[in-house]
Structure formats: structure tokens, C-alpha cells
PAMIRO-153630 format. One record per atom (N, C-alpha, C): residue number from 1; x, y, z; atom name. Coordinates in steps of 0.05 Angstrom, whole numbers. Layout:
# residues N
site resi=NUM&px=X&py=Y&pz=Z&name=CA .
...
***
This chain:
# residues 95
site resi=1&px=237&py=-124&pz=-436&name=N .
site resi=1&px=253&py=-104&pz=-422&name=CA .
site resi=1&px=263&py=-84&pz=-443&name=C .
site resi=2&px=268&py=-65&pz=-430&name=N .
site resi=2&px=278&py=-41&pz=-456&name=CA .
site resi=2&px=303&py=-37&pz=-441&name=C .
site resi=3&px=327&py=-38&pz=-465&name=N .
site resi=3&px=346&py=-33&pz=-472&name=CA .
site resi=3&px=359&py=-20&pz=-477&name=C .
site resi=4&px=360&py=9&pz=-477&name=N .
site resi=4&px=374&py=27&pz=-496&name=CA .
site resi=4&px=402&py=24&pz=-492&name=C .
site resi=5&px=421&py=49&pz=-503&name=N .
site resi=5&px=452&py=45&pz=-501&name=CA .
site resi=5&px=454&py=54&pz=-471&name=C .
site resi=6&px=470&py=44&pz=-460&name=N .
site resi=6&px=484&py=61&pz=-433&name=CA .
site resi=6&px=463&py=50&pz=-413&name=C .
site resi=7&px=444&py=38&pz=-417&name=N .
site resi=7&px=422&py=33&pz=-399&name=CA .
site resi=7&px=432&py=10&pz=-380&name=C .
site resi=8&px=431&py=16&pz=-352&name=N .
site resi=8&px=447&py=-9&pz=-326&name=CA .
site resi=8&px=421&py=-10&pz=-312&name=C .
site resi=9&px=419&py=-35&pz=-310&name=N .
site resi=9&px=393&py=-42&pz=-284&name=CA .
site resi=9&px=400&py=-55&pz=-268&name=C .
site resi=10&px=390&py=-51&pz=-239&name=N .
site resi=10&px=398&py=-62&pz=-222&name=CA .
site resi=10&px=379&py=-78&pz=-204&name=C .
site resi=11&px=386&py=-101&pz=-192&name=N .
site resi=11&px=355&py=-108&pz=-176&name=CA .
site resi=11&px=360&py=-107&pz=-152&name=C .
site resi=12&px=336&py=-98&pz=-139&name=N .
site resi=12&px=336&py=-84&pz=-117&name=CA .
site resi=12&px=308&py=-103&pz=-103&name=C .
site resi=13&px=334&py=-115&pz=-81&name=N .
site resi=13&px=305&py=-127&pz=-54&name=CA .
site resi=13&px=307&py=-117&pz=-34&name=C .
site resi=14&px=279&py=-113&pz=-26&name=N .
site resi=14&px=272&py=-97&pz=1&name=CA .
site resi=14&px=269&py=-65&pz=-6&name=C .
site resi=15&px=277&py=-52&pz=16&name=N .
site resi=15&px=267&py=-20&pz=18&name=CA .
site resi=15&px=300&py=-7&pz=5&name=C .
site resi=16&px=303&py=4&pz=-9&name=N .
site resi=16&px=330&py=23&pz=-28&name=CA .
site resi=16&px=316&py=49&pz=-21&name=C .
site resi=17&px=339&py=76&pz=-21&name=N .
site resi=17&px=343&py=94&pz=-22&name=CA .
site resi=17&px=350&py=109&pz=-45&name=C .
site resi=18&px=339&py=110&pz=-62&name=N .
site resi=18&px=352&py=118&pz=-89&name=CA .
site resi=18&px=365&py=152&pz=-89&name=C .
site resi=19&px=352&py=161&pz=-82&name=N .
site resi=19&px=363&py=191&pz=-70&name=CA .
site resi=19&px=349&py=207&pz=-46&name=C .
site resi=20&px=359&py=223&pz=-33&name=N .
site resi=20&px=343&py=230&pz=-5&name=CA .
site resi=20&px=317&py=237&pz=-9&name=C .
site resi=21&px=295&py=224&pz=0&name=N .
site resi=21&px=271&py=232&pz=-1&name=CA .
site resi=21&px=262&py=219&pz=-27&name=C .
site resi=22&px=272&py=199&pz=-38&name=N .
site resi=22&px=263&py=188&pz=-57&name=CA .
site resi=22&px=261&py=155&pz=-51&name=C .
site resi=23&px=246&py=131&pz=-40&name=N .
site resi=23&px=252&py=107&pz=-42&name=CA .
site resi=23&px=237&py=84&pz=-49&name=C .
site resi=24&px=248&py=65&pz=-53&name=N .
site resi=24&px=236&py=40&pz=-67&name=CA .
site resi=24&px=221&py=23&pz=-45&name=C .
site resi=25&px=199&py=24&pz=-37&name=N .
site resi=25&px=196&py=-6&pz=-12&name=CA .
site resi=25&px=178&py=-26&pz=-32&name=C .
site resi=26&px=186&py=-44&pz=-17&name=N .
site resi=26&px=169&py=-76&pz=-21&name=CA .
site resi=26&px=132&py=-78&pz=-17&name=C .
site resi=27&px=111&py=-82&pz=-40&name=N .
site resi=27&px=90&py=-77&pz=-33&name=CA .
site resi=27&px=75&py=-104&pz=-45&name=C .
site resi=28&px=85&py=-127&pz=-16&name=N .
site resi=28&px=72&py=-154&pz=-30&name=CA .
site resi=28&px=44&py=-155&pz=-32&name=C .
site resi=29&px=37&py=-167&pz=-53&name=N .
site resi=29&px=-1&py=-170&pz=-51&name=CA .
site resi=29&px=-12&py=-178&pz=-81&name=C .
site resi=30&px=11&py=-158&pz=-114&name=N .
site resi=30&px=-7&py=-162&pz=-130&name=CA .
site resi=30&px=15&py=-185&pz=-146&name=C .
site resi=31&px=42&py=-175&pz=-144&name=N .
site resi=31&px=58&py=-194&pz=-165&name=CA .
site resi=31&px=78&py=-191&pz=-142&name=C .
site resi=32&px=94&py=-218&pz=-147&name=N .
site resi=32&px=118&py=-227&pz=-129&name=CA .
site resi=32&px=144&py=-207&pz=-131&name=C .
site resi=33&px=155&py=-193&pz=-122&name=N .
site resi=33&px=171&py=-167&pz=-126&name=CA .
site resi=33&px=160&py=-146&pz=-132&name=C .
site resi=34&px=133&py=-139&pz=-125&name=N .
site resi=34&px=126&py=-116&pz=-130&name=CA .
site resi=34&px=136&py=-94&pz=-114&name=C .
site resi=35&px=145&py=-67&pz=-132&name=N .
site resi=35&px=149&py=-52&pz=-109&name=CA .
site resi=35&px=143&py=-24&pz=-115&name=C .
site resi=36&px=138&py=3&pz=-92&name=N .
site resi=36&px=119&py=30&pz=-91&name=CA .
site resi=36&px=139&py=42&pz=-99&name=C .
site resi=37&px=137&py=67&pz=-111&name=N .
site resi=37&px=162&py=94&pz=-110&name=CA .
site resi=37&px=146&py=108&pz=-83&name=C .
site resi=38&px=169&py=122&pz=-68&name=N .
site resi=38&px=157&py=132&pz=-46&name=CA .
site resi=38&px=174&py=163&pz=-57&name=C .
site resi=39&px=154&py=190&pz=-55&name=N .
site resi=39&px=169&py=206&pz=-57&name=CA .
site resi=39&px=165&py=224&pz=-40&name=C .
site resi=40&px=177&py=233&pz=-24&name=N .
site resi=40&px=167&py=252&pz=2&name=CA .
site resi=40&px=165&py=273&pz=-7&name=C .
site resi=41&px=143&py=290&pz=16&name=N .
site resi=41&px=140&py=317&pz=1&name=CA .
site resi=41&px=131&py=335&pz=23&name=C .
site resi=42&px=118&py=358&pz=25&name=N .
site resi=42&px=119&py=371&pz=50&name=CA .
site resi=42&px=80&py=362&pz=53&name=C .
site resi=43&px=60&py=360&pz=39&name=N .
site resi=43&px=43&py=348&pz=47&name=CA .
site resi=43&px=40&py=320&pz=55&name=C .
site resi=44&px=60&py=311&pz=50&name=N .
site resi=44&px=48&py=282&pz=60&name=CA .
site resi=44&px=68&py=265&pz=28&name=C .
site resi=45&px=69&py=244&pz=31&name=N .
site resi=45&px=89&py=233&pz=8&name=CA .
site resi=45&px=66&py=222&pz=-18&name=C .
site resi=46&px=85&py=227&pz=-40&name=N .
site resi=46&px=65&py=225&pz=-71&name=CA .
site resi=46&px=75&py=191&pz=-72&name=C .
site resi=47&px=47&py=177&pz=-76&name=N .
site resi=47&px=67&py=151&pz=-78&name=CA .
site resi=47&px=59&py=141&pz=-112&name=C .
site resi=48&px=78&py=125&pz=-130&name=N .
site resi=48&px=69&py=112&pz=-150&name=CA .
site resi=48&px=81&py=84&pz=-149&name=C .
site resi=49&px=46&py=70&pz=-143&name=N .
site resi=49&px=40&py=54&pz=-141&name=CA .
site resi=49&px=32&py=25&pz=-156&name=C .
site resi=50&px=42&py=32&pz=-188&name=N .
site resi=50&px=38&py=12&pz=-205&name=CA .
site resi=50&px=15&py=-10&pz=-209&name=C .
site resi=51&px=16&py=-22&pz=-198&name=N .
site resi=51&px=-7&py=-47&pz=-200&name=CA .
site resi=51&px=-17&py=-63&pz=-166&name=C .
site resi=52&px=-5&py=-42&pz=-150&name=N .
site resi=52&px=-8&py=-50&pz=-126&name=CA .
site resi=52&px=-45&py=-47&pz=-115&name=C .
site resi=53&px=-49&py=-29&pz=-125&name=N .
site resi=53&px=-71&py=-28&pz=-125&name=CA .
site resi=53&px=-85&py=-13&pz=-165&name=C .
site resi=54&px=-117&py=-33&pz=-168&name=N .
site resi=54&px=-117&py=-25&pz=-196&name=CA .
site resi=54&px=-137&py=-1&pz=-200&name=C .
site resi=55&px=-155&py=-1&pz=-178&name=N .
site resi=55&px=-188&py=20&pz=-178&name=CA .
site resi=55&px=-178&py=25&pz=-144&name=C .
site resi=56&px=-194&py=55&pz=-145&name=N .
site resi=56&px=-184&py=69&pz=-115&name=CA .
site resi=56&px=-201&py=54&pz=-96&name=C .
site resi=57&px=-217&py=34&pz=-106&name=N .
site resi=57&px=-235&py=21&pz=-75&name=CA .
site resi=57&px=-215&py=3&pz=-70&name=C .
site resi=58&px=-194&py=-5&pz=-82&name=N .
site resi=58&px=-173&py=-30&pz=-61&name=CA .
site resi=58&px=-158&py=-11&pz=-53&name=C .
site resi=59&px=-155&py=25&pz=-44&name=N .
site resi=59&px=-144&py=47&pz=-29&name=CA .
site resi=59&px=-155&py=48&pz=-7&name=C .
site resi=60&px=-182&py=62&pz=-17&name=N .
site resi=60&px=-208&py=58&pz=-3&name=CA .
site resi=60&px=-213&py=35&pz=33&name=C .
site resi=61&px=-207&py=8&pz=24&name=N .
site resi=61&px=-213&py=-14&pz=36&name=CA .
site resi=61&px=-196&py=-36&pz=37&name=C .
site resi=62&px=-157&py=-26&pz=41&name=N .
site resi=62&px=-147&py=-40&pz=34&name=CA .
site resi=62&px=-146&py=-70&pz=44&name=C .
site resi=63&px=-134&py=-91&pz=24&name=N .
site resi=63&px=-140&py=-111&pz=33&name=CA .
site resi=63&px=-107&py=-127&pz=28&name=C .
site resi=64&px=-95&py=-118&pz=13&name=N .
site resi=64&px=-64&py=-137&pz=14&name=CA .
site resi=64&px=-46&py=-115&pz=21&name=C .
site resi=65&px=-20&py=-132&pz=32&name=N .
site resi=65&px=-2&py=-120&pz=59&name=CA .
site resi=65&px=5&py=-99&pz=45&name=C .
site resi=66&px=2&py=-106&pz=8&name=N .
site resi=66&px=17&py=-69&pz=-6&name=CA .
site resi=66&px=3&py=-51&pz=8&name=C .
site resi=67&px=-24&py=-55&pz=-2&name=N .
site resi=67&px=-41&py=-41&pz=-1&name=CA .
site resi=67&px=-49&py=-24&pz=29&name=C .
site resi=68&px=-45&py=-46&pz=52&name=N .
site resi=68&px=-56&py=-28&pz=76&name=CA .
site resi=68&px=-21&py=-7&pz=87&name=C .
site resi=69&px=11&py=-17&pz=67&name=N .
site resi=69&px=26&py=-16&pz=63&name=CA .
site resi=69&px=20&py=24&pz=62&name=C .
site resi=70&px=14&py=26&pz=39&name=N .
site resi=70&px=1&py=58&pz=25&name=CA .
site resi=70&px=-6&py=73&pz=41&name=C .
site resi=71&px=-33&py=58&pz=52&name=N .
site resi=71&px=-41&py=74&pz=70&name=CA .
site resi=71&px=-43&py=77&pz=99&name=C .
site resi=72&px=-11&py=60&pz=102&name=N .
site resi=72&px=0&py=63&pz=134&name=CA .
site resi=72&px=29&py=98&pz=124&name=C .
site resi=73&px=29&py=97&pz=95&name=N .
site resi=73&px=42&py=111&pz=93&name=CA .
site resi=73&px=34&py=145&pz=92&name=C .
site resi=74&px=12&py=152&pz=88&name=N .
site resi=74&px=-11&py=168&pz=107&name=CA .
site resi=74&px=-8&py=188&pz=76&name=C .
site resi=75&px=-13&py=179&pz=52&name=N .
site resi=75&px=2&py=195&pz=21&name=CA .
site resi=75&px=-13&py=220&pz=18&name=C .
site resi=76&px=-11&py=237&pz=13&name=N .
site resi=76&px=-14&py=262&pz=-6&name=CA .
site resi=76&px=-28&py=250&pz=-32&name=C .
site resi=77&px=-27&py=227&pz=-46&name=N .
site resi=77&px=-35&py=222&pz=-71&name=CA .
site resi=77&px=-21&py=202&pz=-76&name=C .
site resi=78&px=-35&py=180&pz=-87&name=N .
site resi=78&px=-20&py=152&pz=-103&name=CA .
site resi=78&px=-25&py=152&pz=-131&name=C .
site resi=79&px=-5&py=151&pz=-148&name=N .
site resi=79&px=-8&py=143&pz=-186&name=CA .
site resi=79&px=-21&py=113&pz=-184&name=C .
site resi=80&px=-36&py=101&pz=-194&name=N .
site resi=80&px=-43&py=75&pz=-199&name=CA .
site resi=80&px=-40&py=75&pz=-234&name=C .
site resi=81&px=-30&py=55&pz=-245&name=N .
site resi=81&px=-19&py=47&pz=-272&name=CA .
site resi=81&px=-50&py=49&pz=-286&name=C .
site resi=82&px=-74&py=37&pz=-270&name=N .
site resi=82&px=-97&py=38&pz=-287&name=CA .
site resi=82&px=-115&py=57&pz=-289&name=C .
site resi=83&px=-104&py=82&pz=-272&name=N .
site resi=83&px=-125&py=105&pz=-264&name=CA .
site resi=83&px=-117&py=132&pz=-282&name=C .
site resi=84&px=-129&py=146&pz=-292&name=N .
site resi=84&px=-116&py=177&pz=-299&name=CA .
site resi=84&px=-118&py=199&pz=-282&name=C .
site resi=85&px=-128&py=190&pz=-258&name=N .
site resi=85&px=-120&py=213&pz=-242&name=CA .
site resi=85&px=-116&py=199&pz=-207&name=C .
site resi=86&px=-104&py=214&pz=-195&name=N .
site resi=86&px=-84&py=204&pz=-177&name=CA .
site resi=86&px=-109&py=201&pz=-158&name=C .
site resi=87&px=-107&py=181&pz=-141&name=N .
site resi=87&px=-125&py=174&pz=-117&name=CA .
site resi=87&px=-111&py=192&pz=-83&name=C .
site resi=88&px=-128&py=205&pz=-78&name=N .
site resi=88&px=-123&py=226&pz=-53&name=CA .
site resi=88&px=-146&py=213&pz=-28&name=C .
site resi=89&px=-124&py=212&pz=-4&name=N .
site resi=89&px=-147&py=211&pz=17&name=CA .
site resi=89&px=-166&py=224&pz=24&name=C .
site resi=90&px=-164&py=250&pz=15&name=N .
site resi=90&px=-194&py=269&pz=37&name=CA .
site resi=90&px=-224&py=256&pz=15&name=C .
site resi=91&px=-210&py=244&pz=-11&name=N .
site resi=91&px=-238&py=221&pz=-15&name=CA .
site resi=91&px=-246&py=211&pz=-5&name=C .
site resi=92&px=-226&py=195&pz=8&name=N .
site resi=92&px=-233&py=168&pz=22&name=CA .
site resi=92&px=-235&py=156&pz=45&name=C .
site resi=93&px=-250&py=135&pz=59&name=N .
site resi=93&px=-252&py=134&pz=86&name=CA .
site resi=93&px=-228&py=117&pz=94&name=C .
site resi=94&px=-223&py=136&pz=122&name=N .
site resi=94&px=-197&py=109&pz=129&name=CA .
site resi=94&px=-207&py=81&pz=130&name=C .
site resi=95&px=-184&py=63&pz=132&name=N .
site resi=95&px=-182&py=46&pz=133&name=CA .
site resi=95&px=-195&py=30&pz=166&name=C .
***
């Protein structure tokens, strides 16, 4: 964990509101407390997605509750931790 001065963490179960149009939900499937940044936006919400999904074919064809989770959320674009560029639906076939 990183530390710095002044630094407060808090743990957070379930869906949080961190600021309007900004929130935390629950995306079980890859690690036990995993969870999405949801950030709304006027196309459709940017989501970063961490390790919920690692290559855009578990986007693509989802298969754990995060995952069909994403793309019940209908995103503009998801960050994945292992990708360098953001995974967009008009790639991909629905689900």
C-alpha cells in the first residue's frame, strides 16, 4: 500500500458515490472486492476497469458477473490495467 503524508483510505462495500457522476460499483469475477470506476459522461459512461477484464475478448464475450456487469453498463470506453488503449463497443459484438 502507499502511504504518503495526509493520505486516509477508506473501504468501501458495495456501490459509493464518490462525487456526482463519479462511482465505485462492485465487479465480482476476477479478485474478491473487486471494484469499476464508473464515470458518466454525455456519450455513454468511461469506465476503468482494472483487472476486471484483462484482453478486450472477455468485453467482447463476457463471461463473469463484472464483466457482463460493463457491458450492461452500455460504456463509451473501458481502461483495462493490461491494455494501452481503451476498449470501445462499435468494435465489438454485443453480447
Amino acid at each position: 500500500m502507499v502511504d504518503p503524508p495526509g493520505m486516509h483510505y477508506e473501504t468501501v462495500d458495495g456501490e459509493f458515490e464518490l462525487l456526482p457522476g463519479l462511482r465505485l460499483l462492485p465487479a465480482p469475477g476476477h479478485t474478491r472486492g473487486s471494484q469499476i470506476v464508473v464515470v458518466e459522461g454525455t456519450g455513454g459512461p468511461t469506465i476503468i476497469a482494472g483487472d476486471t477484464a484483462v484482453w478486450f475478448d472477455e468485453l467482447d464475450n463476457p463471461r463473469t458477473e463484472g464483466q457482463l456487469l460493463i457491458r450492461s453498463l452500455n460504456p463509451a470506453m473501458v481502461c483495462l490495467a493490461h491494455q494501452h488503449t481503451p476498449w470501445k463497443p462499435d468494435a465489438a459484438v454485443s453480447p
